[in-house]
VEXZA-170665 format. One record per residue (C-alpha): residue number from 1; x, y, z. Coordinates in pm, 1 decimal, always signed. Each point is the difference from the previous one (the first is absolute). Last residue first. Example, Ala and Ser with C-alpha at 12.3 -4.5 7.8 and 13.67 -1.06 7.14 Angstrom:
ROMAR  titi         X         Y         Z
ROMAR     2   +1367.0    -106.0    +714.0
ROMAR     1    -137.0    -344.0     +66.0
END
This chain:
ROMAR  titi         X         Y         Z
ROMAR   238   -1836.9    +236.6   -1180.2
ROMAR   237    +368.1    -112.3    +141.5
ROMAR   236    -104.6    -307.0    +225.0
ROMAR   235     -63.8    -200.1    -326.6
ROMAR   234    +378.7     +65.8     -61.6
ROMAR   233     +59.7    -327.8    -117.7
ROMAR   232    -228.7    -268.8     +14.2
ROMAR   231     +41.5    -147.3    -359.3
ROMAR   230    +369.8     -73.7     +79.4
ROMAR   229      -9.6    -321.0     -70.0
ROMAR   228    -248.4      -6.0    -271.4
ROMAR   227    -389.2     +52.2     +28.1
ROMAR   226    -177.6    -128.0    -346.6
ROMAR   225    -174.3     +78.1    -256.6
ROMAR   224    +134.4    +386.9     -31.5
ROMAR   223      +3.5    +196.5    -281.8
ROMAR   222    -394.1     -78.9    -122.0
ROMAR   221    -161.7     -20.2    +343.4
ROMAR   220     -61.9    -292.0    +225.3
ROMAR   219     -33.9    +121.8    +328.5
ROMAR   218    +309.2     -27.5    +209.6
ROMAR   217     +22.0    -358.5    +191.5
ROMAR   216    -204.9     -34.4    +347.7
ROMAR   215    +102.1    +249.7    +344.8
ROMAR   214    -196.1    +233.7    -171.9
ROMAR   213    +193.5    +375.0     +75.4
ROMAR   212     -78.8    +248.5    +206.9
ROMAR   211    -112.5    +331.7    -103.0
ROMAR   210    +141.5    +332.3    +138.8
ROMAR   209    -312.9    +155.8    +189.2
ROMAR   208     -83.3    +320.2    -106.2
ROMAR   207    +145.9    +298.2    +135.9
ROMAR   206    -262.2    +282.9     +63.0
ROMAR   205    -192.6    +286.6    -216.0
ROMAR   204     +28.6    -241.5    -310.0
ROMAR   203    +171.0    +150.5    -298.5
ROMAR   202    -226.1    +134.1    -233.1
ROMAR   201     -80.3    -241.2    -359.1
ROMAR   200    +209.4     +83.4    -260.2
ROMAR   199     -87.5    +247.2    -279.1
ROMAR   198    +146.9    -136.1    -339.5
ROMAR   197    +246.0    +218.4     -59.1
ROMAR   196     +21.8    +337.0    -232.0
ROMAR   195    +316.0     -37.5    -218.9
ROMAR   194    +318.1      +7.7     +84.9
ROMAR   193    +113.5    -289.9    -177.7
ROMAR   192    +114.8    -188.9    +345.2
ROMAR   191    -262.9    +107.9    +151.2
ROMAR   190    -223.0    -165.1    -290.6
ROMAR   189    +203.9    -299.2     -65.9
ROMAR   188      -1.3    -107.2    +412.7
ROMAR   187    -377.4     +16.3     +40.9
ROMAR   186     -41.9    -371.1    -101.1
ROMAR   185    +236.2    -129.0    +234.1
ROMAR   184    -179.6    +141.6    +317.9
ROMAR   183    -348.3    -166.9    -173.0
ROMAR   182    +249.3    -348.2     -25.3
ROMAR   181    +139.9     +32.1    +311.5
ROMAR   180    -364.5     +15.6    +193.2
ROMAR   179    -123.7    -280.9    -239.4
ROMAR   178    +304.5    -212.0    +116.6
ROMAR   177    -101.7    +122.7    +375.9
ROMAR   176    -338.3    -110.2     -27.5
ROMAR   175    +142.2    -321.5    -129.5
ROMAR   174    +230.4     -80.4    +290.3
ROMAR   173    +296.3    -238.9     +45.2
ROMAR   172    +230.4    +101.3    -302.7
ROMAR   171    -160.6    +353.0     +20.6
ROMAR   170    +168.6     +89.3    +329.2
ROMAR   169    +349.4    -123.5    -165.8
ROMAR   168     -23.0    +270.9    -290.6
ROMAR   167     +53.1    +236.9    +266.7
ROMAR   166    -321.6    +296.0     +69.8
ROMAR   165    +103.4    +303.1    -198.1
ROMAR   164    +118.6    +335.0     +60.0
ROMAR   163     +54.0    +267.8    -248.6
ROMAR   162    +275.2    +254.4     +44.2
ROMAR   161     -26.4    +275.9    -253.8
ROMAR   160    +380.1    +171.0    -108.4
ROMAR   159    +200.0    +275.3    +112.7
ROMAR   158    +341.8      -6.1     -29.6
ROMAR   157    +209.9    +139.9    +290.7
ROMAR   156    +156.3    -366.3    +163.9
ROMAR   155    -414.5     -85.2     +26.7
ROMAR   154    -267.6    +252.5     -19.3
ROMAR   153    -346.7     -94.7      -0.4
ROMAR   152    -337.6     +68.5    -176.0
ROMAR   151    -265.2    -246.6    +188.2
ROMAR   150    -198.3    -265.0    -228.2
ROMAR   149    -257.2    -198.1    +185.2
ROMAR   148     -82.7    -330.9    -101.6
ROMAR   147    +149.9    -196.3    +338.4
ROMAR   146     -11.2    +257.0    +303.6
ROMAR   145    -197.1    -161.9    +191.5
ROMAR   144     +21.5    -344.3      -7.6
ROMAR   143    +404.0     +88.4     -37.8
ROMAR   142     +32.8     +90.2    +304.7
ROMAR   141     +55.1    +418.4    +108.3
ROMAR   140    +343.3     +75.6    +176.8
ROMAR   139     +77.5    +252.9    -200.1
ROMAR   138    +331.5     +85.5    -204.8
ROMAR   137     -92.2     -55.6    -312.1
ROMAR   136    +281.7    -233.2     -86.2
ROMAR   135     +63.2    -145.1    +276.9
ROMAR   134    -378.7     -67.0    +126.9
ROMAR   133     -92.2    -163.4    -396.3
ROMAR   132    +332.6    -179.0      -3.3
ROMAR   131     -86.0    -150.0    +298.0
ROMAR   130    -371.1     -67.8     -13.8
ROMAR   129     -49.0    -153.1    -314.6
ROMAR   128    +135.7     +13.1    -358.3
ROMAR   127     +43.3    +354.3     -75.2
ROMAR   126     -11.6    +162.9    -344.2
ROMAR   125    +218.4    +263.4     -75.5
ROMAR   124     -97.6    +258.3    -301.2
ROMAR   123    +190.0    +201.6    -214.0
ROMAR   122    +257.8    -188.9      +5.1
ROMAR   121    +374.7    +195.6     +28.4
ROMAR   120    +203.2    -315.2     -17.1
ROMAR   119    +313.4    +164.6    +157.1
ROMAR   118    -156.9    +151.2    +333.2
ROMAR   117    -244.1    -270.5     +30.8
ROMAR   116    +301.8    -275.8     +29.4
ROMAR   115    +160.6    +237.7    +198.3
ROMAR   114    -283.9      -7.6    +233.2
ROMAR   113     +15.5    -380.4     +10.2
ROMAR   112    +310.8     -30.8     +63.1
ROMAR   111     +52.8    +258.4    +278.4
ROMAR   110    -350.0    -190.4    +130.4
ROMAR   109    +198.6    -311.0    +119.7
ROMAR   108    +237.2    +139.5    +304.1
ROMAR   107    -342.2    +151.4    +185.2
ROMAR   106    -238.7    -310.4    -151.2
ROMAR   105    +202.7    -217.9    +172.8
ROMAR   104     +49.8    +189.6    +327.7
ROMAR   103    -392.6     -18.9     -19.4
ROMAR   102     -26.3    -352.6     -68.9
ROMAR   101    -176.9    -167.7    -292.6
ROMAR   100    -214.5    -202.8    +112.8
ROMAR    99     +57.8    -439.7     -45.0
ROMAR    98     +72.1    -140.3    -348.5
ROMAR    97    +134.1    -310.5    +232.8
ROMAR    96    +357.2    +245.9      +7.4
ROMAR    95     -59.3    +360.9    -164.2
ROMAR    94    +125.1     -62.8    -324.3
ROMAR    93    +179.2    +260.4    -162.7
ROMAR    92     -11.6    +312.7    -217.5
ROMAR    91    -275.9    +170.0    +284.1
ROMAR    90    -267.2    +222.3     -84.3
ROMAR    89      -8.8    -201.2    -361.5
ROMAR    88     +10.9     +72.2    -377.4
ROMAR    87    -198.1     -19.9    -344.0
ROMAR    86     +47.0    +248.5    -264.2
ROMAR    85    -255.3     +20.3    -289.0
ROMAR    84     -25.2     -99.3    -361.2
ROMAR    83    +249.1    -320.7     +45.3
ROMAR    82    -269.2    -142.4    +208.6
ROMAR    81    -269.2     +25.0    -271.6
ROMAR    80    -298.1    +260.7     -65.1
ROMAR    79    -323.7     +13.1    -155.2
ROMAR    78    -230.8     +13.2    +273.1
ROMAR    77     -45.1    -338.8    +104.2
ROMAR    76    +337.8     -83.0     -76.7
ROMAR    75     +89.0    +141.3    +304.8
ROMAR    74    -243.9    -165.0    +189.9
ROMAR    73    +123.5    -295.4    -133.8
ROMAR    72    +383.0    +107.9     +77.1
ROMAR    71    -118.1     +69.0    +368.0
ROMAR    70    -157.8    -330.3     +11.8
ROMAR    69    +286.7    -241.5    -142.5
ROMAR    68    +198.0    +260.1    +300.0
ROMAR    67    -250.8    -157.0    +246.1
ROMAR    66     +54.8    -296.1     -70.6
ROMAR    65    +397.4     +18.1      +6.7
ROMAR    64    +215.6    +200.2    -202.1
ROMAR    63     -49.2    +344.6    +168.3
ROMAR    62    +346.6    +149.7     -53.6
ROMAR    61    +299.8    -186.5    -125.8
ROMAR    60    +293.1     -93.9    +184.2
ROMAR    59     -59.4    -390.6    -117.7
ROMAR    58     +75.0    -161.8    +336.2
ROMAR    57    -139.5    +322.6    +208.9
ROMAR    56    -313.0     +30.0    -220.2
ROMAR    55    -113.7    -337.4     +53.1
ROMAR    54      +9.5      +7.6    +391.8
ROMAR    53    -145.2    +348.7     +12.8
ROMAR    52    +193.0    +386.8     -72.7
ROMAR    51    -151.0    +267.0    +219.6
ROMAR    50    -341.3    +279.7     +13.8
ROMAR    49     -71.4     +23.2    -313.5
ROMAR    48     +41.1    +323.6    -261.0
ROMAR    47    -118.8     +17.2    -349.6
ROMAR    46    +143.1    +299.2    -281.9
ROMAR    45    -196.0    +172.0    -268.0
ROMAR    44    +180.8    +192.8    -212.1
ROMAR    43    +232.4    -185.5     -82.1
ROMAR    42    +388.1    +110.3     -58.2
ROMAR    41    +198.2    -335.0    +135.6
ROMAR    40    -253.1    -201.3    -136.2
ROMAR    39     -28.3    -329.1    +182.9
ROMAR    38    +101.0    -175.5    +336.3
ROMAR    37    +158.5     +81.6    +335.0
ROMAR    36    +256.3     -45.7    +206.0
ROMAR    35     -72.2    -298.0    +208.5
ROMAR    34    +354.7    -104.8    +137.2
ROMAR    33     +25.8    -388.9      -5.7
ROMAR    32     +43.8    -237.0    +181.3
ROMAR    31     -52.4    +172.8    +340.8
ROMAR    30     +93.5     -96.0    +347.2
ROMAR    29    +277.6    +215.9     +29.1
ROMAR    28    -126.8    +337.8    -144.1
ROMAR    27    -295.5     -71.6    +227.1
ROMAR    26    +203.6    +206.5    +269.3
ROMAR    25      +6.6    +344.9    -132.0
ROMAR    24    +208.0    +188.1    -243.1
ROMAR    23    +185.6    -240.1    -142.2
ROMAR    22    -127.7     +78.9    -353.6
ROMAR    21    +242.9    -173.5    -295.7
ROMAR    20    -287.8     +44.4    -260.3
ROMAR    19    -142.2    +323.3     +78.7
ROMAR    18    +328.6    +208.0     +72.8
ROMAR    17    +218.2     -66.3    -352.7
ROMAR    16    -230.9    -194.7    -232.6
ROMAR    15    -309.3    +124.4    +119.8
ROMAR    14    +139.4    +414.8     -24.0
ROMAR    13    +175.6    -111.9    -299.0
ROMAR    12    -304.4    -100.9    -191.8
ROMAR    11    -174.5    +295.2    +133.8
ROMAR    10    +231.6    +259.6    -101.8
ROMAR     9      +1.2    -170.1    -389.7
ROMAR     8    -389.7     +33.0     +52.0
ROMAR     7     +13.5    +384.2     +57.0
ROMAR     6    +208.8     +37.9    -233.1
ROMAR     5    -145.9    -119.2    -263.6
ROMAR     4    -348.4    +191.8    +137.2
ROMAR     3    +227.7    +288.3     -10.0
ROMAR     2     +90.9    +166.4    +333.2
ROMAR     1    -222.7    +300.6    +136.4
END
């Protein structure tokens, strides 16, 4: 197995050379920017969306809306910072009106995102909603069921634990959902330690209803006051 050094030097040219200039599918010509990624090259802990939103495709930075304020509070929550962990997308680009990701999309995109895995090397993946939590475990179980439960994976022939969680963009809207994040959240420093987790609750027996959000402004919470333009994006995803 490569280096960590080398690892990361791989990874820089694998963005600069085949991540950066992607034409591999259609929304290479309606982007602004190619997504790549954002964060330590060598973390062990490593977050994965579902696709690149209005803000994130004019600065080419990962979860810099609302609900990325919210994913680096959470974050902070248990004693870690953006530039401790790995943050990427599904897709590098913006789907157009932050509609689904497509299945032809995700088919050209996941190469990427794979390699991405591949050279990083986290020990644990955490998903972001229902399409990089289907991709990258491979079932077609929602996120309201799966959310909180770790499963042992194997992605690009390094194992890791894949640990789904609901989008920071459900919680924006609903505050049974923020508390929902937050207890996911909390067990995140014990699996990723190794120690004994906190037990979390079973999964229900059947699919639970994805939950729609207030048509009204985002409850006030501490990262985000206010919706911005993008604020609805990817509230189909969770």
């Amino acid at each position: 197995m490569p280096e960590a050094a080398d690892r990361v030097a791989a990874l820089e040219a694998y963005h600069r050379e085949q991540v950066s200039v992607c034409t591999r599918c259609p929304l290479s010509e309606g982007r602004t920017q190619v997504v790549v990624g954002d964060g330590a090259l060598d973390a062990q802990l490593m977050f994965v969306g579902e696709a690149p939103g209005y803000h994130e495709d004019r600065q080419g930075i990962p979860f810099v809306g609302q609900s990325g304020k919210l994913l680096t509070a959470l974050l902070e929550g248990i004693g870690l910072r953006r530039e401790d962990v790995f943050i990427a997308n599904v897709l590098k680009c913006r789907p157009p009106g932050n509609r689904d990701p497509a299945p032809a999309e995700i088919r050209e995109c996941e190469p990427h995102l794979f390699r991405q895995i591949s050279l990083i090397r986290p020990r644990m993946v955490c998903t972001l909603g229902n399409f990089a939590t289907k991709l990258l475990s491979g079932r077609p179980d929602g996120i309201s069921r799966v959310h909180g439960h770790e499963l042992p994976i194997e992605v690009a022939g390094h194992r890791l634990l894949l640990y789904p969680l609901f989008h920071p963009a459900a919680a924006l809207y609903t505050r049974a959902m923020l508390s929902t994040l937050e207890e996911d959240f909390a067990r995140i420093p014990a699996l990723l330690g190794g120690m004994a987790p906190v037990p979390a609750a079973p999964a229900p027996a059947e699919e639970a209803l994805e939950p729609e959000p207030d048509p009204p402004a985002p409850l006030p919470v501490t990262v985000a006051a206010a919706p911005d333009p993008a604020a609805a994006e990817q509230l189909g995803l969770f």
